[in-house]
C-alpha positions as CSV (number, residue, x, y, z in Angstrom):
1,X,8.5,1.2,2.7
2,X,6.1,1.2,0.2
3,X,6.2,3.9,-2.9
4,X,4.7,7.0,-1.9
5,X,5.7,6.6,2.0
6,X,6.7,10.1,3.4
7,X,8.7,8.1,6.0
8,X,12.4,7.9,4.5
9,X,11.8,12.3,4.2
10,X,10.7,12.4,7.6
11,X,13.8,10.0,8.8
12,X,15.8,12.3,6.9
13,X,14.7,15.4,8.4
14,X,15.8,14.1,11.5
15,X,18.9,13.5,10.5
16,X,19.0,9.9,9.6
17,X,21.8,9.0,6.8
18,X,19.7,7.0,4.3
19,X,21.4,4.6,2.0
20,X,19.2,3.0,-0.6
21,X,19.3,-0.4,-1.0
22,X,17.6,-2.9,-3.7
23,X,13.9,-2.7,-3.7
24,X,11.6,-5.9,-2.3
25,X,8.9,-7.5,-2.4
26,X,6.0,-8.0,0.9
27,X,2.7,-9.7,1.1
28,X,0.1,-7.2,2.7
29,X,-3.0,-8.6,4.0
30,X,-5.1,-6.0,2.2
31,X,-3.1,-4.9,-0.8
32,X,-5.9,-5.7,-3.6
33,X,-9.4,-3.9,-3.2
34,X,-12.4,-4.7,-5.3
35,X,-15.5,-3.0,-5.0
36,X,-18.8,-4.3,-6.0
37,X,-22.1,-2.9,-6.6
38,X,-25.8,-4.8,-6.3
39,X,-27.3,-6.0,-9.8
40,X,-30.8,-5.4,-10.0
41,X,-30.9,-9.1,-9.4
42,X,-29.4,-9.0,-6.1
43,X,-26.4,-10.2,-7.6
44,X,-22.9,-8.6,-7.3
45,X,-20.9,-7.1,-9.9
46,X,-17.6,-5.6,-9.7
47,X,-17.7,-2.1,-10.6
48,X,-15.2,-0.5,-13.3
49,X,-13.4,2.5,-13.2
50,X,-15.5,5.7,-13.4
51,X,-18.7,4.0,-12.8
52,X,-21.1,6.1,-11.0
53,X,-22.9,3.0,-9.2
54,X,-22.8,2.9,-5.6
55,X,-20.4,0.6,-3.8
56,X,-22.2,-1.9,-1.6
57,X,-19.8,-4.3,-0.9
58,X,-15.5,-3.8,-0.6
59,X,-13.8,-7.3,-0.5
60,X,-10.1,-6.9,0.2
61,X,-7.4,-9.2,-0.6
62,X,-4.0,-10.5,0.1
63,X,-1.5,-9.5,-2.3
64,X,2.3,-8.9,-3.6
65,X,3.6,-5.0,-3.4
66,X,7.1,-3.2,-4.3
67,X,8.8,-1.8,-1.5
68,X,11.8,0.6,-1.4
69,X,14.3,-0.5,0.7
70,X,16.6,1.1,3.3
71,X,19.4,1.1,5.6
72,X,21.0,3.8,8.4
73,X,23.1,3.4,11.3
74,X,21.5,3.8,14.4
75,X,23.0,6.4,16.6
76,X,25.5,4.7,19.5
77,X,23.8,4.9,23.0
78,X,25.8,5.6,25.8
């Protein structure tokens, strides 16, 4: 799951034994966002952090994230 995921409290809460394991790596379709702002030219320009500019263009990317990794019995069926 990726850092900042509620999910391994809320597996937790209901009752699932976690055991962490060694963290990964995944390719997300969307992981890297840039946001870009129109130049009095018409051209684009990638706007920096704090800029007050308005965004007029996001252009998302694939791209390589940690994960926190996992594992728990499941429960026997029966």
């Amino acid at each position: 799951m990726l850092p900042g995921s509620n999910l391994a409290n809320a597996l937790a809460d209901l009752g699932y034994d976690l055991r962490p394991e060694l963290d990964g790596e995944r390719i997300l379709p969307h992981a890297i966002v840039e946001k870009f702002a129109r130049n009095s030219d018409g051209s684009l320009g990638i706007l920096t952090e704090g800029s007050t500019n308005k965004v007029t263009t996001v252009v998302t990317h694939a791209g390589i994230v940690k994960t926190r990794r996992f594992s728990f019995d499941l429960p026997q069926g029966g």
